[in-house]
C-alpha positions in Angstrom: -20.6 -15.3 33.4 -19.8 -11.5 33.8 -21.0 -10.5 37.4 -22.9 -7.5 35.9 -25.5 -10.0 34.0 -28.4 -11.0 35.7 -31.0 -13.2 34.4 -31.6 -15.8 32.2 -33.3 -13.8 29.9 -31.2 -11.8 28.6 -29.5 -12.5 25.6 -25.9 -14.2 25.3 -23.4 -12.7 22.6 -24.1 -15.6 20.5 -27.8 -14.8 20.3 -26.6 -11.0 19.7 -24.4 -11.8 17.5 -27.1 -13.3 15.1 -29.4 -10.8 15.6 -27.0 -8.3 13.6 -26.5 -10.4 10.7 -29.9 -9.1 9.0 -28.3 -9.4 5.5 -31.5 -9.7 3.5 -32.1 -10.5 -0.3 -32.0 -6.5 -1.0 -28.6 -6.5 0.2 -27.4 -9.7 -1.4 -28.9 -7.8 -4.6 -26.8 -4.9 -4.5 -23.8 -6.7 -3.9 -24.4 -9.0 -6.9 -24.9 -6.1 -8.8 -21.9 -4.6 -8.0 -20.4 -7.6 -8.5 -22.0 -7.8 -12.8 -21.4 -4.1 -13.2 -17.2 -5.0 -12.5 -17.6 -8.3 -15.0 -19.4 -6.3 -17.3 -16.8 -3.4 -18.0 -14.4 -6.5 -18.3 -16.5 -7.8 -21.0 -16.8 -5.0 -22.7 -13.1 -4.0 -22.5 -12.3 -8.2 -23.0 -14.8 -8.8 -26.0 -16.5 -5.5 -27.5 -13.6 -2.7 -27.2 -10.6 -5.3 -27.1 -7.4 -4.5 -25.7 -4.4 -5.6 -28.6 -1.3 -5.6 -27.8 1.3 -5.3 -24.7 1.2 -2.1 -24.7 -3.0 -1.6 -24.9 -3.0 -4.4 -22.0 -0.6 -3.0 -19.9 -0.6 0.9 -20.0 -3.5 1.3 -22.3 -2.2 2.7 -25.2 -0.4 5.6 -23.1 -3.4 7.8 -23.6 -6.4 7.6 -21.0 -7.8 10.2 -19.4 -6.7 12.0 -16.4 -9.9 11.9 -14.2 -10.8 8.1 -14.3 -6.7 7.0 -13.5 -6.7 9.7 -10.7 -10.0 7.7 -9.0 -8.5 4.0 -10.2 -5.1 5.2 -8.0 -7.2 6.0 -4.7 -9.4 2.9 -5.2 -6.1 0.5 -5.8 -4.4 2.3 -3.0 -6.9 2.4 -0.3 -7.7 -1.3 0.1 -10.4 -2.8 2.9 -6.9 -2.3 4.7 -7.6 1.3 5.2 -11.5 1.0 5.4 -11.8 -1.2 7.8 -8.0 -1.1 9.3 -7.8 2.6 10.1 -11.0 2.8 11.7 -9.8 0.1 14.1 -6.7 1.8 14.8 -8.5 5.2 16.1 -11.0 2.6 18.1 -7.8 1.1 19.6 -5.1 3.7 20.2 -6.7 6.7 19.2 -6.2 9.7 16.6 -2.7 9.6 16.7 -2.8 7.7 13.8 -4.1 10.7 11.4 -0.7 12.4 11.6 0.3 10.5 9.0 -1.5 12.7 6.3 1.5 15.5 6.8 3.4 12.9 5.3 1.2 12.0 2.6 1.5 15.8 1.1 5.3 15.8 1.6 4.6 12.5 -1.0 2.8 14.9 -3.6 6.0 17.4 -3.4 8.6 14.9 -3.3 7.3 12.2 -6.3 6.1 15.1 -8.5 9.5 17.0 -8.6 11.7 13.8 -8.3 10.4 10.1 -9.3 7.9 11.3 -11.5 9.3 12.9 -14.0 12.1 10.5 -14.2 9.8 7.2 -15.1 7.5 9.1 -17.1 9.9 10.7 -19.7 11.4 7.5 -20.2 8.5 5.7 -21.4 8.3 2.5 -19.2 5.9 -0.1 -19.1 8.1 -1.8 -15.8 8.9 0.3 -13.6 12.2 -2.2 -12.6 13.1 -1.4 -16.3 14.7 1.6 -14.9 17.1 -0.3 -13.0 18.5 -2.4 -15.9 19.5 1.1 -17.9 20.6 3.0 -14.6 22.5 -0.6 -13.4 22.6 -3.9 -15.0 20.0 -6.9 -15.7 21.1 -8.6 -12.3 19.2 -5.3 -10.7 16.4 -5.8 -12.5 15.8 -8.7 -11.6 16.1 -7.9 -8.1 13.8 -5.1 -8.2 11.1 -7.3 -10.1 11.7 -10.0 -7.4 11.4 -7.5 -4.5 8.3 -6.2 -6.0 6.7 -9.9 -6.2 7.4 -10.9 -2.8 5.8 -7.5 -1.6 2.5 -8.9 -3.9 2.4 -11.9 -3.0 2.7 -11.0 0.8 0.3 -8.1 0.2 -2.4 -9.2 -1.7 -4.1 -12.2 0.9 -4.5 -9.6 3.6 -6.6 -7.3 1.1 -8.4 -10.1 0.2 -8.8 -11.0 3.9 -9.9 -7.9 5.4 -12.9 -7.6 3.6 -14.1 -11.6 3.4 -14.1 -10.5 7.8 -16.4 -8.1 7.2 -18.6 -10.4 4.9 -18.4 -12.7 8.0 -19.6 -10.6 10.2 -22.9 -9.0 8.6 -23.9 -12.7 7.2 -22.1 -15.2 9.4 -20.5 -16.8 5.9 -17.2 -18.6 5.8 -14.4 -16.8 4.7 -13.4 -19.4 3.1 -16.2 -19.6 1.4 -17.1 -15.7 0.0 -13.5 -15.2 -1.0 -12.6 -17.8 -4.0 -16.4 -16.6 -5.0 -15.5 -12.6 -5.2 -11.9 -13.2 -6.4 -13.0 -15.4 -9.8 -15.1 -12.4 -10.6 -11.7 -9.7 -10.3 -9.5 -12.6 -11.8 -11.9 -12.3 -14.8 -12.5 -9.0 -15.2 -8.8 -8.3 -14.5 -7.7 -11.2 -17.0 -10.1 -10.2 -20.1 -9.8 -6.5 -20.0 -6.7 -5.4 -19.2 -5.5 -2.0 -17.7 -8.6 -0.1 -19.1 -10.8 -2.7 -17.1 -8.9 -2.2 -14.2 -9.3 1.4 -14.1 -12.8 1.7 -14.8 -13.8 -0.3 -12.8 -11.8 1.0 -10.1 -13.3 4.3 -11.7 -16.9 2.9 -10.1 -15.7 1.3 -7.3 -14.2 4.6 -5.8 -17.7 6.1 -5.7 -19.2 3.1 -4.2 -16.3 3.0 -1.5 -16.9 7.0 -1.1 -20.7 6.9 -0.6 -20.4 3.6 1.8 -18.3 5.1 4.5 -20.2 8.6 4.0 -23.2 6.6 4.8 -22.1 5.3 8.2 -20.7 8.6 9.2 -23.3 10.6 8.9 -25.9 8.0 9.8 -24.4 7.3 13.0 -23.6 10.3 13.6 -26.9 11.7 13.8 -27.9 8.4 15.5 -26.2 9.5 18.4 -27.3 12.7 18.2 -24.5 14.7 16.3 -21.1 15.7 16.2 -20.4 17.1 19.9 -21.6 13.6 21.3 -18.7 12.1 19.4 -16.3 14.3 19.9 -17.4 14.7 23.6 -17.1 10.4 24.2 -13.7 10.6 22.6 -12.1 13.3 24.6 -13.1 11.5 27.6 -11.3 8.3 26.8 -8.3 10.3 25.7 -8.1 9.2 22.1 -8.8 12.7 21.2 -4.8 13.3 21.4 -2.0 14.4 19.8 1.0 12.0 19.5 4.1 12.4 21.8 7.1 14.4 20.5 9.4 11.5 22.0 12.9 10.6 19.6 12.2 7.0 21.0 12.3 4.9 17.7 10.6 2.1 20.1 7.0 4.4 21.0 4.5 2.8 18.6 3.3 6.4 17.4 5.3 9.7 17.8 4.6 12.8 15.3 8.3 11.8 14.0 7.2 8.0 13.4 4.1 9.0 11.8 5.3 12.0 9.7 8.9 10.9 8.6 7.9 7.3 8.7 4.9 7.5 7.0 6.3 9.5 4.6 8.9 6.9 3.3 5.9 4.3 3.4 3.9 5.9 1.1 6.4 7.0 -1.2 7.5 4.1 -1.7 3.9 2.7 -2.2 3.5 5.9 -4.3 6.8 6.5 -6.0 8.3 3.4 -7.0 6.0 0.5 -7.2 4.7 -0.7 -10.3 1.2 -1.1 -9.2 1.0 2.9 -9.1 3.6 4.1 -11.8 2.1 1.7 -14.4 -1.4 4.0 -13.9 0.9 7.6 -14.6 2.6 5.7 -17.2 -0.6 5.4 -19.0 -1.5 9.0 -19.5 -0.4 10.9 -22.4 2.2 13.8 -20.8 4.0 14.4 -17.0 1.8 17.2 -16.9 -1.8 15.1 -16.9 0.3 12.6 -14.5 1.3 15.5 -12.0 -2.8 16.2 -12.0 -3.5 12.8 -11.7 -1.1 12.6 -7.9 -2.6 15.8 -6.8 -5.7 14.4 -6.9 -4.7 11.2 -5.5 -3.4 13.2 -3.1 -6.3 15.1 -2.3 -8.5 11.5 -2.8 -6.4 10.1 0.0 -6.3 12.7 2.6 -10.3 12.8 2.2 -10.9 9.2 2.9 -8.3 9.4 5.9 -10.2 11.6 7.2 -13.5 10.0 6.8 -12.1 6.6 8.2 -10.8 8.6 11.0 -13.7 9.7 12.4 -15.2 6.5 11.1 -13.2 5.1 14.4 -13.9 7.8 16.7 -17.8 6.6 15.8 -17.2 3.3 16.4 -15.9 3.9 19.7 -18.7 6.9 20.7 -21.2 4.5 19.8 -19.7 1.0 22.0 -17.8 3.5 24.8 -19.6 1.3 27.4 -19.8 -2.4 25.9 -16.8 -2.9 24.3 -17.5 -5.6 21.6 -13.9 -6.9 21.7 -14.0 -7.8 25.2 -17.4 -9.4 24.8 -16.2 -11.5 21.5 -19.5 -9.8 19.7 -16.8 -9.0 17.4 -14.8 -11.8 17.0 -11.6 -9.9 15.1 -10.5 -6.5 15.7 -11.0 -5.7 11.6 -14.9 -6.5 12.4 -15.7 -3.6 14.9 -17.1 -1.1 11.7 -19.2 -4.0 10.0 -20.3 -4.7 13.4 -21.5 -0.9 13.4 -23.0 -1.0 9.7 -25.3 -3.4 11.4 -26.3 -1.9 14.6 -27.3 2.0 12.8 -28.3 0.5 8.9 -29.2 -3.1 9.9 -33.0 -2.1 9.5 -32.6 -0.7 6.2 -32.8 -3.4 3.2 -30.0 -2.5 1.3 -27.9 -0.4 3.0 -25.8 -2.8 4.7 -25.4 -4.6 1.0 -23.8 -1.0 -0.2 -21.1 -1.0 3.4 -19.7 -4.3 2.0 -20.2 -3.7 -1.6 -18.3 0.0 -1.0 -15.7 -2.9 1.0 -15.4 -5.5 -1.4 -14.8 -2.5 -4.2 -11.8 -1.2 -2.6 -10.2 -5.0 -2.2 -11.2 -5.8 -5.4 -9.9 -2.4 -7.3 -6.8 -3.5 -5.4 -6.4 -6.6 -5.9 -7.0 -5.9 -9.5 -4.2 -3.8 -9.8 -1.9 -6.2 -8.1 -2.7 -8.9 -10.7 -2.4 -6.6 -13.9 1.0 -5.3 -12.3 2.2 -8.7 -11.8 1.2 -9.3 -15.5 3.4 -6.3 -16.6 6.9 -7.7 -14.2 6.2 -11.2 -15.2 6.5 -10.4 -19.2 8.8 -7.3 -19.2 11.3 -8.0 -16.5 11.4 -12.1 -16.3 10.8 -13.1 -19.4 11.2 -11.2 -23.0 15.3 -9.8 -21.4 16.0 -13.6 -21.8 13.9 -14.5 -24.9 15.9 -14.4 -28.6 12.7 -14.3 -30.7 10.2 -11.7 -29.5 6.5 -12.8 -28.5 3.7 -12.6 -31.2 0.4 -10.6 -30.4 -1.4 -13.9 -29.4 1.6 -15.4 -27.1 2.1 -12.5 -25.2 -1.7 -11.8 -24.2 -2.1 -15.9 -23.4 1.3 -15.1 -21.2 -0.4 -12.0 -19.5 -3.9 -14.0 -18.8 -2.3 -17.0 -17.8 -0.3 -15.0 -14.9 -3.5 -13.1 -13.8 -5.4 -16.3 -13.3 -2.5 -17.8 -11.1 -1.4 -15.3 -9.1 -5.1 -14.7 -8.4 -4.9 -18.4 -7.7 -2.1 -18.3 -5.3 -3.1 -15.1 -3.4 -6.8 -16.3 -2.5 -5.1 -19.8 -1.3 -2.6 -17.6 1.0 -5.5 -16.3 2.9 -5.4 -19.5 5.3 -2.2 -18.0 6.1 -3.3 -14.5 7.1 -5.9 -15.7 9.0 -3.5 -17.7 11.3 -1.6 -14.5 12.3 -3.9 -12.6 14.5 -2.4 -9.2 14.5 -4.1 -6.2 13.6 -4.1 -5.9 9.9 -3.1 -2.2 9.2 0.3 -2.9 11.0 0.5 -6.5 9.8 0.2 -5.0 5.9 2.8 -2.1 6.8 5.0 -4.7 8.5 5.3 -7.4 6.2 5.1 -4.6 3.0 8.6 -3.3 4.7 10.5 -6.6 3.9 10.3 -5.1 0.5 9.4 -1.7 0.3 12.1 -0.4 2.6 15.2 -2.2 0.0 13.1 -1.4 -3.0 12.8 2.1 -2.5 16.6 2.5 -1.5 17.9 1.2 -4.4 15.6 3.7 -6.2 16.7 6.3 -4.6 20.2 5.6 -4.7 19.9 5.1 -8.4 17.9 8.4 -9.3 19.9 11.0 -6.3 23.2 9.5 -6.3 25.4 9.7 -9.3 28.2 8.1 -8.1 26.3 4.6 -6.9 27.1 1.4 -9.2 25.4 -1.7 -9.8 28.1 -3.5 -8.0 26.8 -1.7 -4.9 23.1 -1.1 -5.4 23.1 -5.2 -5.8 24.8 -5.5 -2.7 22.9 -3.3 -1.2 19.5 -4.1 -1.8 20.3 -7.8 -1.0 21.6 -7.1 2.6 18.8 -4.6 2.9 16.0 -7.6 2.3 17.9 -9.9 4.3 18.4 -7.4 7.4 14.5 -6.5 6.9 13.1 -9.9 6.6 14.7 -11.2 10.0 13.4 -7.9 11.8 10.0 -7.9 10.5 9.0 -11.7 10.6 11.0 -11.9 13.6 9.0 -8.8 15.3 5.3 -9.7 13.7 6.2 -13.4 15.2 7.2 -12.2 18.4 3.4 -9.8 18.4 1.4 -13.0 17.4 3.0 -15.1 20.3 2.1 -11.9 23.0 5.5 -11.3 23.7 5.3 -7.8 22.6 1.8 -5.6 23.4 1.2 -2.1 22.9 -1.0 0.5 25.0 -4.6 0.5 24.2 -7.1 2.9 25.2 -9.8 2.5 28.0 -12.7 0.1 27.0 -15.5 -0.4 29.3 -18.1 -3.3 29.6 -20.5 -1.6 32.6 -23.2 -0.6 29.9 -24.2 -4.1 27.8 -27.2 -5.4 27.8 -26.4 -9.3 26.4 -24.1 -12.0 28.8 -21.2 -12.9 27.8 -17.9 -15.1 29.1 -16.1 -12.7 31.4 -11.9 -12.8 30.7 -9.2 -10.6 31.9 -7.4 -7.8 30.0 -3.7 -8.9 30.3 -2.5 -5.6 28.9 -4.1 -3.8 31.6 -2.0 -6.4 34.1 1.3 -6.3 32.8 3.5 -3.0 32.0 4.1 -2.7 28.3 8.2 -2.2 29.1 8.2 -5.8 31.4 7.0 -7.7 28.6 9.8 -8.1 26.8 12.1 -8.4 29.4 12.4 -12.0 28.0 13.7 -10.9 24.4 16.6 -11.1 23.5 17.2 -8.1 21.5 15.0 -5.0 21.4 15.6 -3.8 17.8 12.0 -6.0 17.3 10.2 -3.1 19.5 11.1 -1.0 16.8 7.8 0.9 15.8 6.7 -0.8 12.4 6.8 2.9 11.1 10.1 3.4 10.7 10.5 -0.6 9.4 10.8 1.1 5.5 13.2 3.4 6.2 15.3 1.6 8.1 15.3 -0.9 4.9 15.8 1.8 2.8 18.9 3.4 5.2 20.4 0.2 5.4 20.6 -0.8 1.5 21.6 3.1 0.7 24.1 2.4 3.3 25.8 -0.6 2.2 25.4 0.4 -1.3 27.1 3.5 -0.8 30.3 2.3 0.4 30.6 -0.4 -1.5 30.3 1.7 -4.8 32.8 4.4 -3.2 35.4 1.1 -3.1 34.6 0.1 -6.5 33.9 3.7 -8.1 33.0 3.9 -11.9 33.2 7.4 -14.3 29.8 9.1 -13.6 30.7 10.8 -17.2 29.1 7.4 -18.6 26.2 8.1 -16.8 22.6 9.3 -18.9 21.2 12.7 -17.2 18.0 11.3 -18.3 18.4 8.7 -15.6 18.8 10.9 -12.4 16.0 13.7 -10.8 15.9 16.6 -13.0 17.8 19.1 -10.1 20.4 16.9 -10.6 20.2 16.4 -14.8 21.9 19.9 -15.0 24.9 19.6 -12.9 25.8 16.0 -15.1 25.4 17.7 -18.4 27.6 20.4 -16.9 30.3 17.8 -16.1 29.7 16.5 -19.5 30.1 20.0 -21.3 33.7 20.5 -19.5 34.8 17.0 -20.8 33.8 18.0 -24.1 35.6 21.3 -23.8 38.8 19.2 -22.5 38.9 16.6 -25.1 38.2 19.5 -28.1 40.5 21.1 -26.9 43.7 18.4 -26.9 42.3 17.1 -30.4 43.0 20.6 -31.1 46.3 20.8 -29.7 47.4 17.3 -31.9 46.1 18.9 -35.2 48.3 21.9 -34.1 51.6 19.8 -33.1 51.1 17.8 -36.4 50.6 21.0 -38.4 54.1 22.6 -37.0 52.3 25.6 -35.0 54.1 26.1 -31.4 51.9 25.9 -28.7 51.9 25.4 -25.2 50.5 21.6 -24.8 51.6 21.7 -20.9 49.3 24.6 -20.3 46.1 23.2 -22.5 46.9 19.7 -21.0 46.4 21.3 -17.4 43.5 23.3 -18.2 
């Protein structure tokens, strides 16, 4: 037992443990609720205001409104990830971490003025439909596959994270909450369609706003105000600003976390169908540029909040550390762990923390399953059908993939749970695989003129290959211990329970001897820049493949590319207009008898 505990009467975690999990009838009450109000609007948008039609399904109709898709894109994007992940993070390795909003508003500038506009005056209901009139069918079909691997990786952590904070308040199985929560999305997200999705998500965003805003000012004043916080913080140092070092192996720099998480998001932001298909349903680009703004706006609010939602976490256990105790049993647990502790005596309120939870997995996970309804029917299966579907066949299709991907995702959760890393770099890490080719061949295809489909197919598959054997090879590497990072200073002097007493290894082995052992330190790489080197690597290959096997960019749609580059194609295009009138002239001429000089028109 620790040395510091003294008597036989005071309690052992286990006992303390139970004593927070005071999840009363109230709170079970407000969770079910939540839980009817999300079924409901799929009834209604399933049953009473039916959605007919591929196109009602999947981007509803083209014509929502501009408010409830701008709240559906912050709910779908900030998962139980973020809301429980980022907290964790500050807790952990301090502020650092919130550099990465500078990148998120170079996101705003750069999708507004260059993907944007591109998908969104084309008309798409895939996003990967792009590729097949930039490229060919064979790159649509890799861009739908890349897209489902990222989904199918993606989705069990979301549904994960929040089934551990479920755990911790009640003491429930996770194996047990999460088929129950996931029917009720499957349904909701099968019946209803897109418009369910977002209005749902629509709800769910204020639940997930008024939960964390809850625990911040609760605590907060708990622990009597702001300067306390801040004051505990700057003691510990994570109160810091990250280091201006150009080693791509530091965890956090300023360059990982505003370059790097700058190519993450985008392409979470830019080119993935489970945002796009949400522009794609409002009427003009102009309601979809309002739409990212306030995403963006949406987003950087609720880093902030989950920010300092860490920095409370930590001011409130600075000296009894609940990891090192094993009061919280997973590093994802610490902020349920504090919903207990400061709302605990409050029927109800603890009920809202993992209602506000469950909304932002299930808004998510939501999303993922409509998406994967659009891919599945556009991209893998009406390109090789001769007759097309009727009404009926296509919304069976559609339901049919909802309900197993749904299936397949909640089963996948065994999996997540046997990883043990901390889940906001375990979803960036894995999401890499993917995101990093997936956005380089979008790129390539919307910047680059000159790139074929010879190349971007080349390209994209060594890019997935090169970025599957770093990332599983790193995360594996992480799970078995042979790679740590630096944490911050924990302490255990101030607890009041026992518990089993066990050495911090990080704090007895330099981070740069550990992996001495490995054989190549490319794994070290900070999981940051993990998207663009997938990106740099297919733009790479692709590039000099397609300068080996060039084509005539003359063929090429200016509708296609980024509008800065439209102009400079329809130039090229007006010369060769100008050329070839200009020697049809010259035959009428010659075949009319009237001397010219051909040699001189020819070289013009």
């Amino acid at each position: 037992m620790a040395s510091d505990m003294k008597s036989d009467s005071i309690l052992s975690v286990e006992q303390m443990s139970v004593s927070t999990q005071t999840f009363g009838t109230t709170d079970y009450t407000i969770f079910t609720i939540m839980l009817m109000a999300c079924g409901g609007i799929g009834i209604y948008f399933g049953f009473v205001k039916k959605s007919i039609g591929e196109d009602e399904y999947l981007v509803g109709g083209r014509n929502m409104k501009t408010l409830p898709v701008s709240l559906s894109l912050i709910a779908s994007f900030f998962s139980g990830i973020s809301l429980l992940g980022m907290p964790t993070e500050i807790y952990i390795h301090g502020t650092g971490y919130l550099c990465i909003a500078f990148g998120v508003i170079i996101v705003g500038f750069v999708m507004s003025n260059v993907y944007l506009p591109v998908f969104h005056d084309l008309k798409l209901t895939s996003t990967y439909e792009y590729l097949e009139r930039r490229f060919d069918k064979k790159m649509r079909i890799l861009g739908s596959v890349l897209f489902t691997i990222g989904i199918i990786t993606w989705l069990p952590i979301v549904i994960y994270v929040p089934a551990l904070a479920f755990n911790q308040v009640t003491g429930i199985n996770i194996h047990i909450i999460t088929p129950f929560v996931c029917v009720v999305c499957i349904f909701y997200t099968c019946v209803g369609g897109i418009r369910a999705v977002v209005w749902t998500d629509f709800v769910q965003t204020f639940i997930m706003f008024g939960a964390m805003l809850l625990i911040v000012f609760k605590g907060t004043s708990d622990l009597g105000g702001l300067s306390v916080v801040i004051m505990r913080n700057l003691e510990s140092g994570r109160i810091e600003i990250p280091s201006t070092d150009f080693n791509p192996f530091t965890r956090h720099t300023i360059w990982a976390l505003v370059i790097g998480g700058f190519v993450h998001w985008l392409q979470i932001s830019a080119v993935n169908q489970n945002m796009i298909q949400r522009y794609l349903a409002l009427p003009t680009l102009r309601s979809a540029r309002r739409a990212l703004w306030c995403f963006i706006i949406g987003a950087l609010c609720l880093i902030g909040i989950c920010g300092y939602a860490g920095m409370l976490v930590y001011a409130w256990y600075h000296e009894c550390d609940p990891l090192t105790t094993k009061l919280a049993k997973a590093k994802d647990q610490l902020l349920p762990l504090l919903v207990m502790n400061i709302l605990g005596e409050f029927p109800g309120f603890p009920g809202l923390f993992v209602a506000g939870v469950f909304s932002a997995a299930l808004s998510s996970l939501s999303t993922g399953l409509n998406s994967m309804a659009a891919v599945i029917l556009e991209d893998f299966i009406k390109p090789y059908r001769k007759t097309p579907f009727t009404p009926r066949g296509a919304d069976i299709l559609m339901k049919f993939t909802v309900i197993f991907m749904g299936i397949l995702c909640v089963g996948l959760v065994f999996v997540v749970e046997k990883t043990g890393s901390h889940v906001l770099q375990l979803s960036t890490s894995l999401s890499a695989i993917t995101s990093g080719p997936s956005l380089g061949i979008f790129s390539m295809g919307i910047l680059i003129p000159w790139i074929n489909a010879k190349g971007a197919l080349i390209g994209g598959v060594s890019g997935l290959g090169f970025m599957g054997w770093i990332c599983l090879s790193a995360e594996a590497a992480i799970a078995s211990g042979k790679i740590r990072f630096d944490e911050k200073p924990v302490s255990t002097e101030g607890c009041t329970y026992s518990f089993q007493e066990s050495k911090n290894l990080l704090l007895l082995v330099p981070p740069e001897t550990i992996m001495d052992s490995e054989p190549w330190t490319l794994y070290r790489l900070s999981y940051l820049w993990y998207t663009v080197l997938g990106a740099m690597v297919t733009m790479s290959v692709g590039l000099a493949i397609s300068l080996i096997s060039s084509e005539d960019i003359n063929k090429l749609d200016p509708m296609l590319m980024a509008p800065f580059i439209r102009k400079y194609l329809k130039k090229d295009k007006q010369d060769l207009d100008h050329v070839k009138i200009a020697k049809s002239e010259l035959k009428v001429n010659s075949a009319s008898g009237i001397s010219d000089d051909s040699r001189k028109i020819e070289s013009t």
